[in-house]
C-alpha positions as CSV (number, residue, x, y, z in Angstrom):
1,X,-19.2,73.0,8.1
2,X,-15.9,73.0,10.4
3,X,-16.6,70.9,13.5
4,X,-14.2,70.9,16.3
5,X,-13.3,67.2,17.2
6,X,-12.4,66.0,21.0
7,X,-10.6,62.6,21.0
8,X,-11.6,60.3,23.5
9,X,-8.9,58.2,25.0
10,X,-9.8,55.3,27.5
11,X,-8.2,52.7,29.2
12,X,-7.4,51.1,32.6
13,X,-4.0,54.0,33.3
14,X,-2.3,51.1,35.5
15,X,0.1,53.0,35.6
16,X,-0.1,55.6,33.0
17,X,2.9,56.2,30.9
18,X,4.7,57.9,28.1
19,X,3.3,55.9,25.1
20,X,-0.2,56.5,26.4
21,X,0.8,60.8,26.4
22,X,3.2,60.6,23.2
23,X,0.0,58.7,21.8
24,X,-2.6,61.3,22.4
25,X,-0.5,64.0,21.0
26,X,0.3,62.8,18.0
27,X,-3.4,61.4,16.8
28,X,-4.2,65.6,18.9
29,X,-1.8,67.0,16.0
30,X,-2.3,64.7,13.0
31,X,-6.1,65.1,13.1
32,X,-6.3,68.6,14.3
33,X,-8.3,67.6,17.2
34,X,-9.1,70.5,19.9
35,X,-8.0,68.8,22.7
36,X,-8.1,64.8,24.0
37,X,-9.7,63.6,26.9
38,X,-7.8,60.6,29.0
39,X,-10.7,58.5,30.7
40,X,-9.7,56.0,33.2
41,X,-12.0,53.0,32.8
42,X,-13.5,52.0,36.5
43,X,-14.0,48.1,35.7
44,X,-13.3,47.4,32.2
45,X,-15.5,44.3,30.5
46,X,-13.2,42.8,28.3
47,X,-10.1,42.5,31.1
48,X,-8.9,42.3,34.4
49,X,-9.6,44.6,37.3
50,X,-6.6,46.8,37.4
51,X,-4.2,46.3,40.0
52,X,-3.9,50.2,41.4
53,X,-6.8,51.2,42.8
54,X,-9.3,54.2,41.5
55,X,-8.4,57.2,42.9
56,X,-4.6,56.2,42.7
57,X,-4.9,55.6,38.7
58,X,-6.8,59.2,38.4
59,X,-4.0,60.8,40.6
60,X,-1.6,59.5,38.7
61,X,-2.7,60.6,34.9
62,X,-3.6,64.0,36.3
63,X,0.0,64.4,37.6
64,X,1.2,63.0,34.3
65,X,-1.0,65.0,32.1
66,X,-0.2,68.6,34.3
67,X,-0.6,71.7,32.2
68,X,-0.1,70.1,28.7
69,X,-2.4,72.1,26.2
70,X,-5.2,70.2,24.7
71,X,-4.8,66.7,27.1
72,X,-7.6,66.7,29.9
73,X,-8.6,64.3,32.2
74,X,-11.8,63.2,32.6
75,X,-13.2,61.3,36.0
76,X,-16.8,60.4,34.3
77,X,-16.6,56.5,34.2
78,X,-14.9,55.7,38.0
79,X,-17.8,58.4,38.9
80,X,-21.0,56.2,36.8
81,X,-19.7,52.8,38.7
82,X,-20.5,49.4,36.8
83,X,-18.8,48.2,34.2
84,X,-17.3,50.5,31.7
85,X,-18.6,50.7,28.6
86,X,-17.4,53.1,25.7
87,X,-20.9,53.3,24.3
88,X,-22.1,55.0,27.5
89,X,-19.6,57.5,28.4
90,X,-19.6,58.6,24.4
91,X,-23.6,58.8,25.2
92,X,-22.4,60.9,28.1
93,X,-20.1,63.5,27.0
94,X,-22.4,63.7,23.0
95,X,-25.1,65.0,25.9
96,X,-22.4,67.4,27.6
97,X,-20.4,68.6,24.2
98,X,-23.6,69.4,22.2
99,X,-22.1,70.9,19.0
100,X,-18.4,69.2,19.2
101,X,-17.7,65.8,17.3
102,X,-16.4,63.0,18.8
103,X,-13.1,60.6,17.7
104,X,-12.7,57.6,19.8
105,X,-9.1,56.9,19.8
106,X,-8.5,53.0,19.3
107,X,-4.9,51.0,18.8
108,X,-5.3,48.3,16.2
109,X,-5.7,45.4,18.6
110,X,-8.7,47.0,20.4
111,X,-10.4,48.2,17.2
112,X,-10.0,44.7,15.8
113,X,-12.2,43.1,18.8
114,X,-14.7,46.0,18.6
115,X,-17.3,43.7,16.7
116,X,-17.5,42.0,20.5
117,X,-17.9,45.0,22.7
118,X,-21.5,46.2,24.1
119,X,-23.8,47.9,21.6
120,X,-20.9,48.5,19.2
121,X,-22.2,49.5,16.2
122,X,-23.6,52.5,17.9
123,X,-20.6,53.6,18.5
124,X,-20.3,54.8,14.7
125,X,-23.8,56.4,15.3
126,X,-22.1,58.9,18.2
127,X,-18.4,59.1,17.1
128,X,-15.9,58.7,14.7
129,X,-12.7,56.2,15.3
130,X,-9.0,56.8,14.8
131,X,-6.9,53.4,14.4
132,X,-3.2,53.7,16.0
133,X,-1.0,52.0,13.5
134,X,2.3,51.5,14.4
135,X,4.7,49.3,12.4
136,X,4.3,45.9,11.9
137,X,0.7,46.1,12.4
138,X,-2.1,45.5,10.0
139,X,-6.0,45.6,9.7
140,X,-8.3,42.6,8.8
141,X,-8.9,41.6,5.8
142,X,-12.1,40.1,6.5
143,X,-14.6,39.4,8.6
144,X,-17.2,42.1,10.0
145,X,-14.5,44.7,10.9
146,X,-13.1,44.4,6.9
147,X,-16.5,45.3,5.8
148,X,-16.8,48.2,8.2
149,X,-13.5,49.4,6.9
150,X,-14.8,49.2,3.5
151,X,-17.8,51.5,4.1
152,X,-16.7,53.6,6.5
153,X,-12.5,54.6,6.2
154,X,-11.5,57.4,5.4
155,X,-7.5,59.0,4.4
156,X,-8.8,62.4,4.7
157,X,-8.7,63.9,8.1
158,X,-10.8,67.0,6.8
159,X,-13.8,64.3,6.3
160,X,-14.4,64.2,10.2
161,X,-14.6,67.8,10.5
162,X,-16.9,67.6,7.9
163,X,-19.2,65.2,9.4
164,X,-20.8,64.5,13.0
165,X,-19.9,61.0,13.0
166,X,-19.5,57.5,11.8
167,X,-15.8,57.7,9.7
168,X,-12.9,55.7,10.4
169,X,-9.3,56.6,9.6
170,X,-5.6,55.2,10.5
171,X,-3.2,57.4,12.1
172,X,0.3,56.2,12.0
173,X,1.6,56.7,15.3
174,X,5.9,56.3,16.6
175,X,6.5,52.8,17.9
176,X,7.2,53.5,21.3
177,X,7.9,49.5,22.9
178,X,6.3,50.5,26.7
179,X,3.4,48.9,28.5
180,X,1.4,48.9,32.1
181,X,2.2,45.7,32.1
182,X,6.0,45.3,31.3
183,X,6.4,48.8,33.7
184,X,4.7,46.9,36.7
185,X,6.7,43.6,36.7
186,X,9.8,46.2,36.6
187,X,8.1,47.3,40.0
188,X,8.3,44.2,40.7
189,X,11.8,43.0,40.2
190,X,12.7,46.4,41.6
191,X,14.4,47.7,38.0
192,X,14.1,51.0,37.1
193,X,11.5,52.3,34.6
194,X,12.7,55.9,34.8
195,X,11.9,57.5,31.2
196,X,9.3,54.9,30.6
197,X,6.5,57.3,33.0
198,X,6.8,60.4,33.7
199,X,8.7,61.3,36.6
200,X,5.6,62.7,38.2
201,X,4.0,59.3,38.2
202,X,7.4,57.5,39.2
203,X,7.1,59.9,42.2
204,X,3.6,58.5,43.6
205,X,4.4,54.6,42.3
206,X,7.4,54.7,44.9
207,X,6.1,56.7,47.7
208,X,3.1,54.3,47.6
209,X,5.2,51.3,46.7
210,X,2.6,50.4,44.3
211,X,3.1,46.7,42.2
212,X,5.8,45.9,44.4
């Protein structure tokens, strides 16, 4: 059995920029994925309350993402309130998607700290996990995560459209050196960080004056 796959893509968006989109089109492509949602986490647990507030974040990554095929984005966890946990909005859309297969889309920091986020080994149970790997970057070698690797990675991409759930697999990704935070202390020095968002989003951060 075929199953299409939807990759799920969270994270704070503060401000969205082009390594976040270049990101979720090349794990889209490499994995054959029907589309990706972008979810922009209300109050994440495991960091600090974004600077930008709710609505401003969602404006932004809907004017980023515009009509590009496949990326959509998806309000559900500033909608739920509380704190924003993956295992919840993958309950969530498993509930709306009946049929589809999820892939959580993780970079390799984040899937190395998964062992401490809320009920995490459920999140196996409802989706599958791609791991960004860019270069210079490697998995553990031991510890929990290094025997979750062990049973459950896969190098075949055909294996998640095989099964519901539950298989993890790398996907090496272009090294694109841009981050939220790096783009916001830009703001802040009042240096230009054209080409590092799209010029939709550098549109609303200035008429807003937002991180200034």
């Amino acid at each position: 059995m075929h199953r299409e796959i939807i990759g799920i893509l969270g994270g704070t968006f503060d401000p969205v920029h082009n390594a976040h989109l270049r990101f979720a089109l090349e794990v889209r492509d490499r994995l054959s994925l029907s589309g990706v949602r972008l979810i922009p986490v209300r109050a994440p647990p495991h960091r600090a309350s974004p600077q930008a507030g709710e609505q401003t974040r969602l404006r932004m990554l809907t004017a980023a993402v515009g009509n590009e095929k496949g990326l959509v984005v998806d309000d559900q966890e500033l909608r739920r309130g509380g704190l924003s946990y993956t295992v919840d909005t993958l309950d969530a859309l498993r509930q709306r998607l009946s049929g589809q297969s999820l892939c959580l889309i993780l970079g390799m920091d984040a899937f190395s700290r998964l062992t401490t986020w809320h009920q995490w080994r459920r999140i196996l149970e409802l989706a599958h996990i791609a791991i960004a790997s860019r270069p210079g970057t490697s998995l553990p070698t031991n510890g929990e995560i290094s025997h979750l690797l062990a049973r459950r990675e896969t190098n075949d991409p055909n294996c998640l459209h095989k099964e519901s759930a539950g298989r993890i697999i790398v996907v090496p990704v272009p090294q694109l050196d841009i981050s939220a935070t790096r783009i916001r202390a830009r703001v802040a020095e009042s240096a230009s960080i054209r080409y590092l968002v799209p010029d939709s989003v550098l549109e609303i951060i200035r008429h807003e004056q937002l991180y200034v």
